[in-house]
py3Dmol code that shows the C-alpha trace and the ligand (Angstrom):
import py3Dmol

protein = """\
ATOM      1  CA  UNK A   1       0.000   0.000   0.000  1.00  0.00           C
ATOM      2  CA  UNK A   2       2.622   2.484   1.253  1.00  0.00           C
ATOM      3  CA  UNK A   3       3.980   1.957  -2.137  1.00  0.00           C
ATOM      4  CA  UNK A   4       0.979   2.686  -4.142  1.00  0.00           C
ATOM      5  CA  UNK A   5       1.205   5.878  -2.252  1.00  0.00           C
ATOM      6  CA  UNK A   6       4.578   6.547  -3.159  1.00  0.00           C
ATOM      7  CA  UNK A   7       4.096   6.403  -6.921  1.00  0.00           C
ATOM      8  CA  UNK A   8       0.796   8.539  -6.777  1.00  0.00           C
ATOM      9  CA  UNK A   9       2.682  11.066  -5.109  1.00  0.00           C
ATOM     10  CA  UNK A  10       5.769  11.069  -7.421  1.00  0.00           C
ATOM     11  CA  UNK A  11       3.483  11.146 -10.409  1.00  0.00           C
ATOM     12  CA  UNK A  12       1.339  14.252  -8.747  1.00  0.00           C
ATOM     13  CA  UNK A  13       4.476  16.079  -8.095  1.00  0.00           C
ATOM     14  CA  UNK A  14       5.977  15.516 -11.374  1.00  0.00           C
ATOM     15  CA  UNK A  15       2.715  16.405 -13.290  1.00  0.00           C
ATOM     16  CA  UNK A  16       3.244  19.372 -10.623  1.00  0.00           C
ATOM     17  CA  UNK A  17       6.234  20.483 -11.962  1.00  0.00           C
ATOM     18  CA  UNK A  18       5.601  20.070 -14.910  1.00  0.00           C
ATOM     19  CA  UNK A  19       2.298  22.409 -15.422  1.00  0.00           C
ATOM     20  CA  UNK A  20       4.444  25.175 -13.727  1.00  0.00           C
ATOM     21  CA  UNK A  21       6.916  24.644 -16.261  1.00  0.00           C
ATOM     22  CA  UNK A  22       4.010  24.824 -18.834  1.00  0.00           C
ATOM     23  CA  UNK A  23       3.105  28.200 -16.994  1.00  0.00           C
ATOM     24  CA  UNK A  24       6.169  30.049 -16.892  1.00  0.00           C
ATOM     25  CA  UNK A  25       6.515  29.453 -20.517  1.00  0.00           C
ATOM     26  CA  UNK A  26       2.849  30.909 -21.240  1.00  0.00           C
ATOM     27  CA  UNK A  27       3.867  33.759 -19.268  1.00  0.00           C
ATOM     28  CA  UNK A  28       7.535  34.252 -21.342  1.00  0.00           C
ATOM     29  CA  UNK A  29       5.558  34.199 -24.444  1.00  0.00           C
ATOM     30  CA  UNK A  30       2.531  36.415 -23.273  1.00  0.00           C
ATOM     31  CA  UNK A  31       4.827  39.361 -21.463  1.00  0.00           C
ATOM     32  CA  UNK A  32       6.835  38.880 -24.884  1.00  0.00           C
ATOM     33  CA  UNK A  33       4.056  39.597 -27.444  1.00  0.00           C
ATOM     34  CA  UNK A  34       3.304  43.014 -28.377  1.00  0.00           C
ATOM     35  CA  UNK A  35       0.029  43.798 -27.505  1.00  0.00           C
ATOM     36  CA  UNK A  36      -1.118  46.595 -29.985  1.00  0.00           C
ATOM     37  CA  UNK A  37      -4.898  47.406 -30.180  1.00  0.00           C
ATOM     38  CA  UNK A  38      -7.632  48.682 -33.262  1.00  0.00           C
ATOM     39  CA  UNK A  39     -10.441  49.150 -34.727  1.00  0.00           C
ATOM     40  CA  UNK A  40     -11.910  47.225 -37.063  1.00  0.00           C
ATOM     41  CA  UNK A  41     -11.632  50.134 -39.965  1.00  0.00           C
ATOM     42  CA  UNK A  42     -10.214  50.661 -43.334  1.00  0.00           C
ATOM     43  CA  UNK A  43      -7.607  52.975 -41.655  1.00  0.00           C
ATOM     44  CA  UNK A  44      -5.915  50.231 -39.471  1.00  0.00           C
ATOM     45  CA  UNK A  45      -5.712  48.089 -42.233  1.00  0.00           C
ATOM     46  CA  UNK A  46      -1.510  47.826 -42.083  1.00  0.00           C
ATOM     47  CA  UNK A  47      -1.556  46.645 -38.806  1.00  0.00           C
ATOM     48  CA  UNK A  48      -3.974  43.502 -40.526  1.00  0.00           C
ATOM     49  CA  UNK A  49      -1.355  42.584 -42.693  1.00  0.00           C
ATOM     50  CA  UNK A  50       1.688  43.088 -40.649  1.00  0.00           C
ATOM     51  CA  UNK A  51       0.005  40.593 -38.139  1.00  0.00           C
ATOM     52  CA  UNK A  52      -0.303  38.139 -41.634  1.00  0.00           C
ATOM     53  CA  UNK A  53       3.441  38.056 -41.881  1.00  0.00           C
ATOM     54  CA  UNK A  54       4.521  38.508 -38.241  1.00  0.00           C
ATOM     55  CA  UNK A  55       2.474  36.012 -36.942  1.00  0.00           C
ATOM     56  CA  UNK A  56       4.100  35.241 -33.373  1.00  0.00           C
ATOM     57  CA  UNK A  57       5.501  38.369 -32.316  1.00  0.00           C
ATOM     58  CA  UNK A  58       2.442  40.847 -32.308  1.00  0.00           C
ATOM     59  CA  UNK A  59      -0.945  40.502 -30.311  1.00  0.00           C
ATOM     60  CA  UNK A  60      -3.637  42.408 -32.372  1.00  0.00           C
ATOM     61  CA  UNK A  61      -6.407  43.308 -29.573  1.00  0.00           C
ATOM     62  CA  UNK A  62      -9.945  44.570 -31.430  1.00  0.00           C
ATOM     63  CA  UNK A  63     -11.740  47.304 -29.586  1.00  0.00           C
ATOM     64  CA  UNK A  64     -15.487  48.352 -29.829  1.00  0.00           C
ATOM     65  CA  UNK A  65     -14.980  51.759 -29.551  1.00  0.00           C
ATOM     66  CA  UNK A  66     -12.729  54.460 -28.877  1.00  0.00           C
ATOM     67  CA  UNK A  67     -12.523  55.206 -25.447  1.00  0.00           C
ATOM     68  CA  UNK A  68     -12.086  51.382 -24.907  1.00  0.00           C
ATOM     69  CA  UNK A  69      -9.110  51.684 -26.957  1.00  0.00           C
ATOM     70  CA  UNK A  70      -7.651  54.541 -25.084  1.00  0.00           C
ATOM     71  CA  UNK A  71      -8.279  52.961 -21.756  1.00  0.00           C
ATOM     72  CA  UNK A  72      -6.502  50.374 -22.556  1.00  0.00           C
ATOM     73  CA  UNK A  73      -3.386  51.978 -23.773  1.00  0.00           C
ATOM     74  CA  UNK A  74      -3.338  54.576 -21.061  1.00  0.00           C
ATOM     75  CA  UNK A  75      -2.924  52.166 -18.373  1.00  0.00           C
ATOM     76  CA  UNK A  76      -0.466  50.099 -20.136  1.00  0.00           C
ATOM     77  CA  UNK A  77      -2.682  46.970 -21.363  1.00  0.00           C
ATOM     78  CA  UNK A  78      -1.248  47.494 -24.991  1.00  0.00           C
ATOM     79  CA  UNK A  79       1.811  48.716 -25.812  1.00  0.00           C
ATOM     80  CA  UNK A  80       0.410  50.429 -28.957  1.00  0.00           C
ATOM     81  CA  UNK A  81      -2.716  51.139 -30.908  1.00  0.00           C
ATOM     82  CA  UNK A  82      -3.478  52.823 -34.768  1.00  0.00           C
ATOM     83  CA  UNK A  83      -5.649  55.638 -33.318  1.00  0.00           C
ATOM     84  CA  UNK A  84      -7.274  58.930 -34.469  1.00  0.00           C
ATOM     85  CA  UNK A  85      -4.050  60.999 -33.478  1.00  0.00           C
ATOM     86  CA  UNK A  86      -6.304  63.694 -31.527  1.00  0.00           C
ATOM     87  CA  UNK A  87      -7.261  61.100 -29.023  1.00  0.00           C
ATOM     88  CA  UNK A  88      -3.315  60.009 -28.544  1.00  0.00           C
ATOM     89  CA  UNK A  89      -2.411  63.892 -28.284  1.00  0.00           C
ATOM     90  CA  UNK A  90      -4.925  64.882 -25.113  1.00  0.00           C
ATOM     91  CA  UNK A  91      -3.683  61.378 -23.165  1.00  0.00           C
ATOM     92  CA  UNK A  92      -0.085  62.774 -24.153  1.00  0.00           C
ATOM     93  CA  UNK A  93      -1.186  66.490 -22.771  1.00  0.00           C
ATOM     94  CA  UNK A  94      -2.921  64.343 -19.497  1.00  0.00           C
ATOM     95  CA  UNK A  95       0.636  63.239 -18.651  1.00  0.00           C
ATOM     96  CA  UNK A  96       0.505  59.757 -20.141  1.00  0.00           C
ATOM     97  CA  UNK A  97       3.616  59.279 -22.241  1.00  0.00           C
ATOM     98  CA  UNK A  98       3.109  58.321 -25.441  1.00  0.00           C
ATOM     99  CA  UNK A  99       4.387  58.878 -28.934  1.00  0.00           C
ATOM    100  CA  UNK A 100       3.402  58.937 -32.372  1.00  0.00           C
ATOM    101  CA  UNK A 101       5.723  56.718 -34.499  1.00  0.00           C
ATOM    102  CA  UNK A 102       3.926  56.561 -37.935  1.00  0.00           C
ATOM    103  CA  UNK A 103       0.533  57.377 -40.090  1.00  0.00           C
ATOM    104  CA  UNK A 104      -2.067  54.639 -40.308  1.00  0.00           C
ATOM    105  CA  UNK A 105      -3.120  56.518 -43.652  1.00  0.00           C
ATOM    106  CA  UNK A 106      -4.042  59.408 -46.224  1.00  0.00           C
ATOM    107  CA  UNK A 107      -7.230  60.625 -46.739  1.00  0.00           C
ATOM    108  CA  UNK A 108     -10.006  58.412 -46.888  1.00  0.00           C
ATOM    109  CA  UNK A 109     -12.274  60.502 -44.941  1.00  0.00           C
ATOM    110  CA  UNK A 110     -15.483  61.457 -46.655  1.00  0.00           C
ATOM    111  CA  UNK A 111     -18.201  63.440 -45.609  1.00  0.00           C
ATOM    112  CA  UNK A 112     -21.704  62.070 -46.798  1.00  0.00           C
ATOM    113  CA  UNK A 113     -24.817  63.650 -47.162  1.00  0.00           C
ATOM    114  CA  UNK A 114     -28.447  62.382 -48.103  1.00  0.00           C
ATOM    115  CA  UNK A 115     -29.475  62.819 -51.582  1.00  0.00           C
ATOM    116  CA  UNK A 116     -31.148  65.754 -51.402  1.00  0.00           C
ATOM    117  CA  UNK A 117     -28.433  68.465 -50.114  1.00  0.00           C
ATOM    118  CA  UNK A 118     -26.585  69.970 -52.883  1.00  0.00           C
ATOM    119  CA  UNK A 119     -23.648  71.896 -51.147  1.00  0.00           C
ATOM    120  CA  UNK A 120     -22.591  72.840 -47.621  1.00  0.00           C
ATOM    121  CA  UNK A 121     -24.597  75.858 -47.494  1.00  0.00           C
ATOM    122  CA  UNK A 122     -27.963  73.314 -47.113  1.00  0.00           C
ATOM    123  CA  UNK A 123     -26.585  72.067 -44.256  1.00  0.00           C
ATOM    124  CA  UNK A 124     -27.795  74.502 -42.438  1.00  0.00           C
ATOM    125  CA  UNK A 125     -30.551  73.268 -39.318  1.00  0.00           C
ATOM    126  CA  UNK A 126     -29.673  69.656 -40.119  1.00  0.00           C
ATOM    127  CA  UNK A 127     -28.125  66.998 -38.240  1.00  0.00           C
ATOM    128  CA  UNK A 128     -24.829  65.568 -38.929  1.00  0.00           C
ATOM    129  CA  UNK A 129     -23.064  63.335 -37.316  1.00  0.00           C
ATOM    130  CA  UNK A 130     -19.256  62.693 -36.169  1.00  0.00           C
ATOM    131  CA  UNK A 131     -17.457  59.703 -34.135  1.00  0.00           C
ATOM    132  CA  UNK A 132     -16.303  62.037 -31.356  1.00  0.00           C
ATOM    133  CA  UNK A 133     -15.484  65.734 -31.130  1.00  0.00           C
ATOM    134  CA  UNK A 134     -11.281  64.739 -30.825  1.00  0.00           C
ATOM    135  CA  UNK A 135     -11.376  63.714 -33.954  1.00  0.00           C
ATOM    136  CA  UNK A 136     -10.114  64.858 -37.795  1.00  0.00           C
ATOM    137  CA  UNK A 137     -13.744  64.159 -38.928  1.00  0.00           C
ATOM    138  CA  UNK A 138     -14.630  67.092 -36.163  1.00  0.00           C
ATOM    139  CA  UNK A 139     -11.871  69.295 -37.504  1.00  0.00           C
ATOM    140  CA  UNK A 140     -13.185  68.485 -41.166  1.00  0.00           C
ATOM    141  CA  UNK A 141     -16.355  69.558 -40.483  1.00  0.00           C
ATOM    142  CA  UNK A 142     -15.651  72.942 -38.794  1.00  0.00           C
ATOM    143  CA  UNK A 143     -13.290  73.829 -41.680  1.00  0.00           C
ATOM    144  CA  UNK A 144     -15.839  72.986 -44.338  1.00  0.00           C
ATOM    145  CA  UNK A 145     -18.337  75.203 -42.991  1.00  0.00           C
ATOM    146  CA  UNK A 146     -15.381  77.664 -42.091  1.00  0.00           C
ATOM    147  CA  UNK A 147     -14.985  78.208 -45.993  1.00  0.00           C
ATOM    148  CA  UNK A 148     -18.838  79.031 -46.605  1.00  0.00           C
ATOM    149  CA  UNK A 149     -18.998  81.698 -43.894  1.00  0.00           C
ATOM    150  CA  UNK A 150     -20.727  79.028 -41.561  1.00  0.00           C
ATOM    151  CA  UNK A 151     -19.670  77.860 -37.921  1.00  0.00           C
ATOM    152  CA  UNK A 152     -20.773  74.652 -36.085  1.00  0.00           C
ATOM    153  CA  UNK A 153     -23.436  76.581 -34.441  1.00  0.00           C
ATOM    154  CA  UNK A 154     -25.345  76.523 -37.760  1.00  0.00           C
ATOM    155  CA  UNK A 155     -26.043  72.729 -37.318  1.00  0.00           C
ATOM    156  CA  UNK A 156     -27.130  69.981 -34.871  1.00  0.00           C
ATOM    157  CA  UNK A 157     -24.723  67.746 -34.316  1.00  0.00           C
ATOM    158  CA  UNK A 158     -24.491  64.212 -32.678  1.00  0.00           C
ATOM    159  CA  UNK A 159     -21.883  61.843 -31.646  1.00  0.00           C
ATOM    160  CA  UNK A 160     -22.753  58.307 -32.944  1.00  0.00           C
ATOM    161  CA  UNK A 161     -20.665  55.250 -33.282  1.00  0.00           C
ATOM    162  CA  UNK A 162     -19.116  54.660 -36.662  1.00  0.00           C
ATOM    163  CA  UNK A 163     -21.043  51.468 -37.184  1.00  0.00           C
ATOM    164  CA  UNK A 164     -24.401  53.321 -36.560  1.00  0.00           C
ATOM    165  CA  UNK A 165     -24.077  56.129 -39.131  1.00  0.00           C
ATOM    166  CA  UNK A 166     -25.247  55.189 -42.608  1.00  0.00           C
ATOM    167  CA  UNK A 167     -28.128  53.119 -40.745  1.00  0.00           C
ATOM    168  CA  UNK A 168     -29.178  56.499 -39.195  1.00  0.00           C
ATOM    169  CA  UNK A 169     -28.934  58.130 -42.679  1.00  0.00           C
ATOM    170  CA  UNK A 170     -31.099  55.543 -44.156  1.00  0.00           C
ATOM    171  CA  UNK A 171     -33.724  56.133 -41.241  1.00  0.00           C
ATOM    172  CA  UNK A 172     -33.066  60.232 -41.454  1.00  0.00           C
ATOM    173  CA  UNK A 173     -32.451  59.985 -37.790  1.00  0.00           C
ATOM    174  CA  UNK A 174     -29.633  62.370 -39.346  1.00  0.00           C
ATOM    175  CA  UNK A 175     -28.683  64.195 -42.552  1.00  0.00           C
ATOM    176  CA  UNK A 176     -24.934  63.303 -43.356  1.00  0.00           C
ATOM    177  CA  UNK A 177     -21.814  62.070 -41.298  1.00  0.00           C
ATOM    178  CA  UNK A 178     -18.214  62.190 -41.715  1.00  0.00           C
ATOM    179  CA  UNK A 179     -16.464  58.802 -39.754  1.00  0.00           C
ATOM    180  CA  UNK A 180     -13.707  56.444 -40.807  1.00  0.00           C
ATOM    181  CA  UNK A 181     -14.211  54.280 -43.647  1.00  0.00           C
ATOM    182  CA  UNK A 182     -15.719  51.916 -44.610  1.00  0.00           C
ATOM    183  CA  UNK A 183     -18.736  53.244 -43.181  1.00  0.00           C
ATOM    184  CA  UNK A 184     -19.315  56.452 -45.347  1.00  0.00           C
ATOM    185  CA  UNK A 185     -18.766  54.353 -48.581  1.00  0.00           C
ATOM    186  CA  UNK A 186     -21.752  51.902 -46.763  1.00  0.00           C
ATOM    187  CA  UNK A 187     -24.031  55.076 -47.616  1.00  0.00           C
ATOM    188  CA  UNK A 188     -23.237  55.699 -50.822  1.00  0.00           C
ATOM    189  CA  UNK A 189     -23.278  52.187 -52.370  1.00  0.00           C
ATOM    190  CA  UNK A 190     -26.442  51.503 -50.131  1.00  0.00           C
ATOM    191  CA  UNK A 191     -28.129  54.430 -52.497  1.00  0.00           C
ATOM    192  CA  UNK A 192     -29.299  57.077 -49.509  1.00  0.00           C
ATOM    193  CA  UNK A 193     -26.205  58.604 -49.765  1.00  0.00           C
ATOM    194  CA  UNK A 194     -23.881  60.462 -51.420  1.00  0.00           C
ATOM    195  CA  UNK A 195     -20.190  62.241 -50.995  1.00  0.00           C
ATOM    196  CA  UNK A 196     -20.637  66.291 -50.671  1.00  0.00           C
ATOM    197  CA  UNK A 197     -16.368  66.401 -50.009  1.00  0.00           C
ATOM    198  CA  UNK A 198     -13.724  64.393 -49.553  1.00  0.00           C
ATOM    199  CA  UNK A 199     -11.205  64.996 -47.093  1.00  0.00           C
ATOM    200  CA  UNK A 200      -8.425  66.160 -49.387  1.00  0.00           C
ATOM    201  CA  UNK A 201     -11.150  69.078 -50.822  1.00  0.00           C
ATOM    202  CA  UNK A 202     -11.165  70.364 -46.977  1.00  0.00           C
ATOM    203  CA  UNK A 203      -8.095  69.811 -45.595  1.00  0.00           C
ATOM    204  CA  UNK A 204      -4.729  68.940 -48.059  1.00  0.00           C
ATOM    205  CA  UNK A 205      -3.029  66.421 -46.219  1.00  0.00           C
ATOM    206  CA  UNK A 206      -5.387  66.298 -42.978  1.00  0.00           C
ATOM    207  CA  UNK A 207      -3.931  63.681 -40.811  1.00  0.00           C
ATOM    208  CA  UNK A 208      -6.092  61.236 -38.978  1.00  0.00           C
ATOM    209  CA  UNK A 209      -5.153  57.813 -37.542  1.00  0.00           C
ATOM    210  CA  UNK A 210      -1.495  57.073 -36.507  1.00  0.00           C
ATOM    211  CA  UNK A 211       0.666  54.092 -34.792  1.00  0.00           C
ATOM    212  CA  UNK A 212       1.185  55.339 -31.292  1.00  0.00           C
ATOM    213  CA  UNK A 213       3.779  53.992 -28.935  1.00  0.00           C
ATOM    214  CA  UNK A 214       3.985  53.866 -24.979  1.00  0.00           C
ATOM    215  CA  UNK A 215       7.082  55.494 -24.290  1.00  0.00           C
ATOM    216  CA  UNK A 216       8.042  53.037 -21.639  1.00  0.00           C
ATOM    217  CA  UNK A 217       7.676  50.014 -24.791  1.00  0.00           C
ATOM    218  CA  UNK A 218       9.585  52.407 -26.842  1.00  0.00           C
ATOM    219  CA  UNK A 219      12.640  52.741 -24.015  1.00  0.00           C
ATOM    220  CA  UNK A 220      12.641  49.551 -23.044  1.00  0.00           C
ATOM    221  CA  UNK A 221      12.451  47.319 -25.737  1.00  0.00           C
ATOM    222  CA  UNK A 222      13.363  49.606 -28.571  1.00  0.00           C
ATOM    223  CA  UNK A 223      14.696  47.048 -30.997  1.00  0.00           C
ATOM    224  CA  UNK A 224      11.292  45.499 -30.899  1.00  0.00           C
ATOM    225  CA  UNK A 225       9.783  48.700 -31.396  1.00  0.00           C
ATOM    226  CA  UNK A 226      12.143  49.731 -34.671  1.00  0.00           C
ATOM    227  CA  UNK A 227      11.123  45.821 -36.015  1.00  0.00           C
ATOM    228  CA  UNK A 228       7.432  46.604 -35.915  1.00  0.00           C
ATOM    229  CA  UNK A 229       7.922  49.807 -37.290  1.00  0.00           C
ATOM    230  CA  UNK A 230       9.680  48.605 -40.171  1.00  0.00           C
ATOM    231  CA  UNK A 231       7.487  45.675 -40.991  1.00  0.00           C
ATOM    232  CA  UNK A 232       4.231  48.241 -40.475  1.00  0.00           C
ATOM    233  CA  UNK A 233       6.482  50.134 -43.278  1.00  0.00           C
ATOM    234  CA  UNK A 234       6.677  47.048 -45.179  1.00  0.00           C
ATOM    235  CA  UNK A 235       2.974  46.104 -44.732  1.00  0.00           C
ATOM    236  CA  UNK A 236       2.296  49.556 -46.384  1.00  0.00           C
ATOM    237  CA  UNK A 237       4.472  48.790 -49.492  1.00  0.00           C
ATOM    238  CA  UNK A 238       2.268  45.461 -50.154  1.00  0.00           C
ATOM    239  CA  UNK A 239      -0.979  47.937 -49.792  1.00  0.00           C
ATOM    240  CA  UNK A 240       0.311  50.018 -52.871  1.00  0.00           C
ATOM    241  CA  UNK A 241      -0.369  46.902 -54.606  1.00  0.00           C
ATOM    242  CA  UNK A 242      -4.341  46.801 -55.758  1.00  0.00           C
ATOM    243  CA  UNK A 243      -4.990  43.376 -55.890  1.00  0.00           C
ATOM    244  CA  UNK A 244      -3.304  42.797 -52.386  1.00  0.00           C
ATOM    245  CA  UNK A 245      -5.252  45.807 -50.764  1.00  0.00           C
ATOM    246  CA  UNK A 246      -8.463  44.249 -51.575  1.00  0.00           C
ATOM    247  CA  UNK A 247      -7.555  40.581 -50.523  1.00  0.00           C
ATOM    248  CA  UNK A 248      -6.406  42.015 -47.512  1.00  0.00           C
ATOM    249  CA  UNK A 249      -8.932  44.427 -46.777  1.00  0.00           C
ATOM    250  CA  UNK A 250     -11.913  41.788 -47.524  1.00  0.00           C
ATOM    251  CA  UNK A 251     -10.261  39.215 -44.748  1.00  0.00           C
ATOM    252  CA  UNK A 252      -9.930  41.694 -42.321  1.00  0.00           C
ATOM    253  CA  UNK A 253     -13.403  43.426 -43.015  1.00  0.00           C
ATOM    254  CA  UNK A 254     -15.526  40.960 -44.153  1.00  0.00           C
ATOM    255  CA  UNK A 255     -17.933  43.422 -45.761  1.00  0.00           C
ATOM    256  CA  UNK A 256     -19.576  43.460 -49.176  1.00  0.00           C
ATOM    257  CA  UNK A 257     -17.204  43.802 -52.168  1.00  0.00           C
ATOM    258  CA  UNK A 258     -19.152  46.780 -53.430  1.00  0.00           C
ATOM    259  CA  UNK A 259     -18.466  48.863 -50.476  1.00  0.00           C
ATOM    260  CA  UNK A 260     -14.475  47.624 -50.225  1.00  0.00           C
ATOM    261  CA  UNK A 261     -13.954  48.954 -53.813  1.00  0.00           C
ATOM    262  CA  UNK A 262     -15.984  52.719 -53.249  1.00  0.00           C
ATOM    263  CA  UNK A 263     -14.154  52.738 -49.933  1.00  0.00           C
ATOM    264  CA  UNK A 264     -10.737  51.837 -50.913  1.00  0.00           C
ATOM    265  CA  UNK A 265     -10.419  54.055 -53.763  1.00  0.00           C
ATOM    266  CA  UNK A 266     -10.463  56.810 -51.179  1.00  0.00           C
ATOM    267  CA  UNK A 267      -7.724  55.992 -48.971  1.00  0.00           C
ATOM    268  CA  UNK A 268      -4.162  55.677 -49.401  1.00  0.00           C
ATOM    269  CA  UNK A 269      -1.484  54.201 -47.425  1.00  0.00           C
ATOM    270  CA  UNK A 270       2.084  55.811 -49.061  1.00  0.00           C
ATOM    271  CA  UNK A 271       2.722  58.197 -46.662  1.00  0.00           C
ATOM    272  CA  UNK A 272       3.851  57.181 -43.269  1.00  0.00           C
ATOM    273  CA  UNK A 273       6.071  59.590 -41.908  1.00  0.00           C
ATOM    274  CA  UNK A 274       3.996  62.755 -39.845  1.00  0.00           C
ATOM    275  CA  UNK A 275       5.156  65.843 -41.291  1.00  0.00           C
ATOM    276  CA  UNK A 276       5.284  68.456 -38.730  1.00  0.00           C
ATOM    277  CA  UNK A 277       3.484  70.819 -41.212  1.00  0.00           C
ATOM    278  CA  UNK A 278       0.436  68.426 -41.194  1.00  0.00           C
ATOM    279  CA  UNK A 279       1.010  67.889 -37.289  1.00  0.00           C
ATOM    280  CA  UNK A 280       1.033  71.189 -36.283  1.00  0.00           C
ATOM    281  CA  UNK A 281      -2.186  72.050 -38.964  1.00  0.00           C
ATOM    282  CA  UNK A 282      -4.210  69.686 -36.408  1.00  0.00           C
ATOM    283  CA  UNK A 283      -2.890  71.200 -33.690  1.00  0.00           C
ATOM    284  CA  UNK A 284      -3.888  74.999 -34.227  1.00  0.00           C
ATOM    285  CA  UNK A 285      -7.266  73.477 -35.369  1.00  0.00           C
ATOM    286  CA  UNK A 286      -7.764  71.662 -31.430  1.00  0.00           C
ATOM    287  CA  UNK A 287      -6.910  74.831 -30.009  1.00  0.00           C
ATOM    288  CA  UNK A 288      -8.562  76.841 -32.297  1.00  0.00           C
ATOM    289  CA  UNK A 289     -11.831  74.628 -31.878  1.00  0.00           C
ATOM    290  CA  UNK A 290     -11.040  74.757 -28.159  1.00  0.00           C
ATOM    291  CA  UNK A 291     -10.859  71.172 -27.871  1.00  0.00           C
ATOM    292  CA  UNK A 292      -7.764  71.557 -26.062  1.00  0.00           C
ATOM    293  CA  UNK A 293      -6.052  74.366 -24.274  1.00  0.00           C
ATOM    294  CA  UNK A 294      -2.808  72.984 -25.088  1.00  0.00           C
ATOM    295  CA  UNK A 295      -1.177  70.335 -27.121  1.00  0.00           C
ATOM    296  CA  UNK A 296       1.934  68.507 -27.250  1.00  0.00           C
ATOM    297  CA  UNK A 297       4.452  69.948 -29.687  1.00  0.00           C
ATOM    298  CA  UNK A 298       5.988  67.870 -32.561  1.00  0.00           C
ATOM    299  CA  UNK A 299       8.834  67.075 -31.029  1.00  0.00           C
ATOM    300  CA  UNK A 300       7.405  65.896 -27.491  1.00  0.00           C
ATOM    301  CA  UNK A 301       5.109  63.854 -29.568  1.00  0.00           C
ATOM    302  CA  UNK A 302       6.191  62.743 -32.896  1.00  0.00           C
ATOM    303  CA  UNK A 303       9.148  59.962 -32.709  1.00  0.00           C
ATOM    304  CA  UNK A 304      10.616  59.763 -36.612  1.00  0.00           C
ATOM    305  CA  UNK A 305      13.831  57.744 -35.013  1.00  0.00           C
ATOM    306  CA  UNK A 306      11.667  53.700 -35.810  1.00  0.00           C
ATOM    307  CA  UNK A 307      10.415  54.796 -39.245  1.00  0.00           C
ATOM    308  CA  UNK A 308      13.975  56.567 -39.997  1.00  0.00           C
TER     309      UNK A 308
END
"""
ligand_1 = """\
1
ZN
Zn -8.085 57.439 -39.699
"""
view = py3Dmol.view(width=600, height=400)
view.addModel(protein, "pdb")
view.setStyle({"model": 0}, {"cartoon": {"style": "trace"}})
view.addModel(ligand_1, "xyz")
view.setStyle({"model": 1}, {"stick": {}})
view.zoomTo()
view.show()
């Protein structure tokens, strides 16, 4: 008997051992993993097929919204995120160090309108529509009615999640939207809608989305950081490629072809570097807006060293 007992304890200690071995390595390969979170949108596309090619190395983490993202990357759940710059620069001005290492994209903002208005001027009284006020579709919005003598005062306007917006244009719950794509080309190829502007009509070379960086990821493990950056740079090159963009952008998507070819034929994804002329364009336009009282300056925020 005392045997028996012997052996059932050797075997218990060794399986023991063994699952704590199992353990630790989980843990080396999850605290190795870059966490780096998105949205499911057109403009975080490169991260989609950097995470094709660098399969172990990078943890993409889908978000719902937003200020889920930013939550998230503020307390140091993800090392990085591709997200609408304006929300990285007011966590930067709160004192959370972060830095902007690359663009997710060019243009590819559109601002749609229901059939019947003809120009911005017939905006006026009508409800429109953004993602959130820290955002380039805000900005766009305030500078297109900024060129016909009009001011943001001259509309209603509504914060609705991206998903939600060419629904609520089909039900004239509201009367256009400007949001990250694909969701404005959803309205146009649905029939209810169609594009008054584009983004590059507003705003020449309006930044939007970007790759942002902890710091602390950046310091510490800053030959991880300059590899991501350069296969981000690489995933970018394959996305000049037509064929490729549309493969790519139908796996990650999943979303009717129709709307993938309107809504890709908007964006582009050659430029990566921030150009402190196009930074600091955003910048005057937060504090102009009074979005916020203060923003970081290009050189506190913007980190050229991985893409260089
Ligand atoms: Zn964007």
């Amino acid at each position: 008997m005392k045997k028996y007992k012997k052996i059932i304890l050797a075997v218990v200690i060794s399986m023991m051992v063994s699952l704590l071995g199992s353990c630790k390595g989980n843990e080396q390969q999850v605290k190795n993993s870059i966490k780096i979170g998105y949205l499911p949108i057109t403009h975080s596309l490169p991260l989609y097929v950097e995470k094709k090619v660098e399969k172990e190395n990078i943890e993409l983490v889908k978000f719902g919204s937003w200020p889920e993202l930013m939550d998230a990357l503020n307390s140091g759940k993800i090392d990085g995120a591709s997200v609408l710059i304006e929300l990285a620069m007011k966590a930067k001005v709160q004192g959370i160090d972060l830095k902007a290492v690359a663009l997710g994209h060019s243009d590819g903002n559109a601002v749609i309108v229901n059939e019947k208005i003809k120009n911005v001027k017939e905006l006026k009284g009508k409800t429109f529509a953004i993602p959130n006020k820290l955002s380039t579709h805000y900005i766009l919005l305030y500078e297109m009615l900024k060129k016909e003598n009009m001011s943001l005062k001259d509309i209603n306007i509504v914060e609705l999640p991206p998903s939600e917006m060419a629904v609520a244009l089909l039900e004239k719950r509201i009367d256009g939207y400007c949001v990250a794509e694909p969701f404005g080309a959803k309205a146009v190829v649905n029939g209810n809608g169609k594009v008054l502007k584009q983004s590059s009509d507003i705003i020449p070379n309006s930044i939007c989305c970007a790759l942002v960086f902890r710091g602390d990821f950046i310091k510490e493990r800053n030959e991880k950081a300059k590899e991501i950056v350069e296969k981000y740079s690489a995933a970018t090159e394959d996305l000049s490629n037509e064929k490729e963009r549309r493969t790519r952008a139908k796996e990650f998507l999943s979303i009717q072809d129709t709307v993938l070819s309107e809504s890709l034929g908007w964006i582009s994804y050659d430029k990566l570097k921030i150009e402190e002329e196009d930074y600091n364009r955003i910048s005057q336009y937060l504090k102009e807006m009074k979005l916020l009282d203060n923003t970081p300056t290009y050189d506190e925020f913007v980190d050229n060293s991985l893409l260089e």
